[in-house]
N, C-alpha and C positions, 0 to 999 in steps of 0.2 A: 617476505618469506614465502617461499613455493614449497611446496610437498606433490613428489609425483606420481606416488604409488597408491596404491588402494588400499593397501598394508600400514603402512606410513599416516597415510588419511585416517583411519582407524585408532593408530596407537596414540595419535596426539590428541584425538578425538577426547578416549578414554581417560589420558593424564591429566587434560585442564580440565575435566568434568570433576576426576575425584581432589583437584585441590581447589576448585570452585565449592565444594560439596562440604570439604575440611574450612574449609573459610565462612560459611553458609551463615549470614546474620551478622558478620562482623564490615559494618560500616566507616569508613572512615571520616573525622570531620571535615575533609578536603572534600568528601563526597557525599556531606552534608548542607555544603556551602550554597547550593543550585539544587535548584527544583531538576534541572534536567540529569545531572550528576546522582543524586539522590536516588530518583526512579530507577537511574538504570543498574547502579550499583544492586539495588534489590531485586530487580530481575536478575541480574547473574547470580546473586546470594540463592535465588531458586533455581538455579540452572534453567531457567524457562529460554526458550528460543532453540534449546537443542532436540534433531530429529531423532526420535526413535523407533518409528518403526509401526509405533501403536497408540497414537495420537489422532485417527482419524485423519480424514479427508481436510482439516485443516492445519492440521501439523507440518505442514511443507509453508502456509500460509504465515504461522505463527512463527516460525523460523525467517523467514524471509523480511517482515515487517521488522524483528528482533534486529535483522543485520542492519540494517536501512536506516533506523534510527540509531543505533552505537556508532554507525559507518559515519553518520551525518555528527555525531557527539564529537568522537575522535578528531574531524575535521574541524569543526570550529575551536574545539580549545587542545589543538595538537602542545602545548606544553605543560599541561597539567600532567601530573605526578600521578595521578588514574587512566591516562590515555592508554597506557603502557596496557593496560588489564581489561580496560574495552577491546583494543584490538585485538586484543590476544583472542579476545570470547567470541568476536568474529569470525576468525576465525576455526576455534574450535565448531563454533556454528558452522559455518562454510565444510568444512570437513565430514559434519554429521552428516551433510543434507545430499553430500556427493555421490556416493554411494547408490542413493535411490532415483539419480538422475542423469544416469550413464546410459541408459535405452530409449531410443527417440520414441519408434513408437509405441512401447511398452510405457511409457510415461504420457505420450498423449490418447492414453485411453484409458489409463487407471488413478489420473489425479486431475482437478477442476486447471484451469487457467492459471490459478492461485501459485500454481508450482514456479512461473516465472517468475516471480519475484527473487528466490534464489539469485537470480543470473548475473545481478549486481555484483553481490562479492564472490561470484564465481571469476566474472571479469580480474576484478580488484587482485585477486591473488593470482591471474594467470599471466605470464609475459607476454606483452604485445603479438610477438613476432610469434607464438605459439597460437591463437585464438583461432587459425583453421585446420592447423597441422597435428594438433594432440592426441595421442590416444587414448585409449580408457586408460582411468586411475591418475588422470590428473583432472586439478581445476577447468585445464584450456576443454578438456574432452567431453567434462560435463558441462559445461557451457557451450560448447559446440551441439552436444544432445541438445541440450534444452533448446536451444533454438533453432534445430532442425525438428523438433517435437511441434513447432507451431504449424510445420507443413501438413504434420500426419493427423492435425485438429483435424476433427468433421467440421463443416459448415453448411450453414441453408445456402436454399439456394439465390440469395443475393451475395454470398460470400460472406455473411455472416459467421465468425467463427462460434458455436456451442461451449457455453461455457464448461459444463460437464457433460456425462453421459446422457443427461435428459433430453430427448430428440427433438430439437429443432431450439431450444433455447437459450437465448442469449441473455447472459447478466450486465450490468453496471460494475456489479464486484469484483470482475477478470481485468477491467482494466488499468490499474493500477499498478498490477501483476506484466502484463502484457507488454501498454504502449511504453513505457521509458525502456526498459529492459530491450525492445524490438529495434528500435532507432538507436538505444546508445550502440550495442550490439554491431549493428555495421555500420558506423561512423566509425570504429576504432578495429574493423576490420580494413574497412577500404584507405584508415590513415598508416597499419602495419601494411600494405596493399595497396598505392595506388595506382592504380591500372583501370581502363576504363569498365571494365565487366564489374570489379565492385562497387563501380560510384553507380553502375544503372542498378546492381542490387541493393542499393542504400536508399535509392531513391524509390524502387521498389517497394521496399520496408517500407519507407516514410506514406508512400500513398497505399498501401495496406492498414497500416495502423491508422491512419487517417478515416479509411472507408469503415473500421471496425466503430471510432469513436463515433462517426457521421451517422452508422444503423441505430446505434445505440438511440443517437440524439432526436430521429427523426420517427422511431418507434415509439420511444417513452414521453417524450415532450408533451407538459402541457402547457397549450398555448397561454393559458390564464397566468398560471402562476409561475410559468419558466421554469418549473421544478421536473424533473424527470423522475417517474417511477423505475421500482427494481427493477425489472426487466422487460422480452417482450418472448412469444413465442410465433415461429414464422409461418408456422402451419395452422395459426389460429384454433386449434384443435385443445387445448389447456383449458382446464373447469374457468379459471381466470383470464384468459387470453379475450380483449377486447375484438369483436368480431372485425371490425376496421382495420387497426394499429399492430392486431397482438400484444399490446401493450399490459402487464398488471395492472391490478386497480389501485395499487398505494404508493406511496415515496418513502421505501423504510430510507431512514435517515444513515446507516452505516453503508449503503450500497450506493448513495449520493456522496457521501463522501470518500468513498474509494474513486468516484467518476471525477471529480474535485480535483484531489490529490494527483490523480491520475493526469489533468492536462496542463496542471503548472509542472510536475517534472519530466514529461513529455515537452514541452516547449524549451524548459534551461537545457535539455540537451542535442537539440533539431541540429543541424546543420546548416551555415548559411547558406546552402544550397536550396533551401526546401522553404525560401521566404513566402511560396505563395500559401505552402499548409500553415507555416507560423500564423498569417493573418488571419486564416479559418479559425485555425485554434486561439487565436486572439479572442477573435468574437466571438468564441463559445463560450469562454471563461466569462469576459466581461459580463455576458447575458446571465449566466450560472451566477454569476457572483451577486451579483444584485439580485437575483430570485434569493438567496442562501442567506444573505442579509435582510433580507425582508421578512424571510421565514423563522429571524429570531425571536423566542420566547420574549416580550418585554419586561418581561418579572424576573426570572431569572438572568437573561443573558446566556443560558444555554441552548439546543435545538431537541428538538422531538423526538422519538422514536419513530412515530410516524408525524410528517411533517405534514401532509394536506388532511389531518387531524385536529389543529394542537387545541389544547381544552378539553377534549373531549372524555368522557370519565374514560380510566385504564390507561390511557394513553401517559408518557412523563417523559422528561427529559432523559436524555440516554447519551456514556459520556466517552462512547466512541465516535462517535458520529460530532459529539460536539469537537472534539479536539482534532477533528481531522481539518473540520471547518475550520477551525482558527486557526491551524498550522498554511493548510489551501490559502485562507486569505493575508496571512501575513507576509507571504513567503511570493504571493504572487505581487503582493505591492512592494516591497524589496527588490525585485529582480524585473520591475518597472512595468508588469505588464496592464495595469491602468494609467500607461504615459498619458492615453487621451482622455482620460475622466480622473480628473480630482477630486470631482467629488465623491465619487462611489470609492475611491482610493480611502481618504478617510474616513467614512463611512464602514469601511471594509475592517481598516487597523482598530477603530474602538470596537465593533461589535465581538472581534476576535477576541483582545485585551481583555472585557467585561467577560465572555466567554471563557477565557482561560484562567481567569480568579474565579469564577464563580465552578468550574472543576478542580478548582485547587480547592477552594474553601469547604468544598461538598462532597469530593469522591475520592480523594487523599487522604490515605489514616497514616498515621503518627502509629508504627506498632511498638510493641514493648520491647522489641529486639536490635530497634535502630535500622528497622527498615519503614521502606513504606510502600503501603496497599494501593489498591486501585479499584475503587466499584464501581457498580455503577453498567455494566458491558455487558448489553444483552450477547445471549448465546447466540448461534449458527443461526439464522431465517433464512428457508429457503423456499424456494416456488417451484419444490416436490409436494408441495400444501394443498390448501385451498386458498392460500393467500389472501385471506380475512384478515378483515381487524382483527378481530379476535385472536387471530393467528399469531400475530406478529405481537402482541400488546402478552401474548398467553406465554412466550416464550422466556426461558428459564434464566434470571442477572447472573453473571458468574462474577466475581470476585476475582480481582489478581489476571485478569485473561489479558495475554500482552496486545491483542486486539485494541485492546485501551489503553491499555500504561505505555505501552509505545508509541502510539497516534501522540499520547501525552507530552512525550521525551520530546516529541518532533515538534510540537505547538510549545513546547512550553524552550528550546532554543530559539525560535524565532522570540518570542518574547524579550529572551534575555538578549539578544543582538540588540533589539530597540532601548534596552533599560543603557545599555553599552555605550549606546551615540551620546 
């Protein structure tokens, strides 16, 4: 289904909000059957994932994660009797989010990195043959914005792109948002298009988004523990900026796991063209993988809030971050990318496994309405702080944030693909 008007975007917006809204709590057993059916039935039951306007700086984010995971639900069990009403809610998503992402550079100066994530089911519902031609008030126009919005990023002066307005800093958290959205983006331009001008801009893309992952890796990295802290700043100038590296001083656990997330579905969508970044990014995950396993809690089987932490008083398990990780490693030993270690492979799939029961058993409520909850999900951290422990360990769990219940939806389909074979 396409909608081309800004008008049109709008009124459909409006309509499956108020019969999402009339339906609100009412569960079906067919979408009881599944952990991942279940979660997300109750996120649409709260209308969560739609933009409105006054959600903060990560409401573009929360929308975006919302699509990504129903996008990925919808796909795996395309004949379930609930598909019908995930998509739809994607697209009412997609709809919402359209609207505040029609201005390239009015978009890349008044929302984080986070805003690409959108760009997936902007693709999904625009026609092929439209992705460079669309004007405003369609799908193809705002996904043409958004990824002309990465031009008008600021960046330091390695080409680092600034994850928001904070001057000169880069997160972990952008790219998740960023690299798959960057690379799928003109693969399925220069496949509507092929002509040699867009396979040099695809290749372009691919070694941008490469360069962006590689600052990240070579800023934050630590040698000891292979774990990457949240960010780095490039002017060394930040109360926290490591005078060396620019590097923070901590590994929050949800900004490793957007980095995670970020380079296994960066890799299922590369291009066989771009085999020599696939290898890069081969051996970044490998390495990441095996730090991220190492770094599991052994009592619980879930991960840190802050990981180069764990024990430490204040500090707890936090269960975004865990379920990104186990969706990251499940999904990365499925689509084969530990072909040359078997062992870190299973290593990989039970740490996730134990991971994803012990989020089911612990931050899953059973509500009285026939939905179900999610805790557990620290709020926003960010390194507008002093990026203290204290900081990060001081900040606020929020209950029900799709931040978590959708990392969930997406670790806990991988699971069920495994229970499947």
């Amino acid at each position: 289904m396409r909608v081309s008007t800004q008008s049109n975007l709008a009124a459909v917006t409006l309509a499956f909000a108020l019969s999402v809204t009339s339906a609100a709590g009412e569960i079906t057993d067919a979408a009881r059957s599944k952990n991942s059916t279940w979660m997300a039935s109750s996120i649409m039951s709260r209308s969560q994932g739609i933009m409105t306007g006054k959600g903060g700086s990560s409401e573009l984010l929360q929308a975006g994660i919302t699509q990504r995971a129903l996008t990925a639900l919808a796909a795996q069990y395309p004949d379930d009797a609930f598909t019908s009403d995930v998509k739809a809610y994607v697209l009412s998503s997609a709809c919402s989010v359209s609207p505040f992402l029609q201005n390239a550079s009015y978009d890349a100066l008044s929302y984080p990195l986070d805003r690409l994530s959108n760009g997936h089911a902007l693709l999904d519902y625009s026609a092929p043959t439209d992705n460079m031609t669309s004007g405003p008030g369609s799908f193809a126009g705002a996904a043409v914005a958004l990824r002309d919005s990465i031009d008008y990023n600021r960046r330091n002066d390695e080409g680092g792109l600034w994850y928001f307005t904070y001057p000169q800093w880069s997160y972990l958290d952008g790219m998740y948002s960023l690299a798959p959205f960057y690379v799928r983006y003109h693969v399925e331009a220069e496949t509507a298009y092929p002509i040699p001008a867009w396979k040099q801009a695809t290749l372009a893309a691919v070694n941008d988004t490469y360069h962006q992952i590689d600052l990240l890796w070579s800023h934050t990295r630590n040698a000891s523990s292979g774990l990457l802290a949240h960010g780095y700043d490039a002017s060394r100038t930040a109360v926290w900026a490591d005078p060396d590296t620019g590097a923070s001083p901590h590994v929050w656990g949800r900004s490793l796991g957007w980095y995670a997330m970020a380079l296994v579905d960066t890799l299922e969508v590369l291009p066989d063209s771009a085999s020599e970044y696939r290898d890069l990014i081969l051996e970044k995950w490998n390495s990441l993988a095996s730090a991220v396993v190492k770094a599991v809690d052994p009592t619980t089987g879930g991960w840190w809030q802050i990981l180069d932490e764990p024990g430490r008083e204040g500090n707890y398990i936090e269960s975004s971050g865990s379920a990104m990780f186990a969706y990251a490693l499940l999904k990365g030993t499925r689509l084969g990318y530990f072909a040359t270690n078997a062992d870190l492979a299973s290593t990989a799939v039970d740490a996730a496994i134990r991971g994803h029961e012990y989020l089911t058993d612990t931050f899953v409520v059973r509500e009285t309405n026939g939905t179900l909850g999610y805790n557990g999900t620290v709020s926003v951290c960010s390194l507008n702080s002093t990026a203290t422990y204290e900081y990060y360990v001081g900040q606020p769990i929020n209950y029900n944030s799709v931040l978590g219940s959708a990392a969930y939806i997406l670790a806990s389909l991988e699971v069920e693909r495994l229970a499947a074979l």
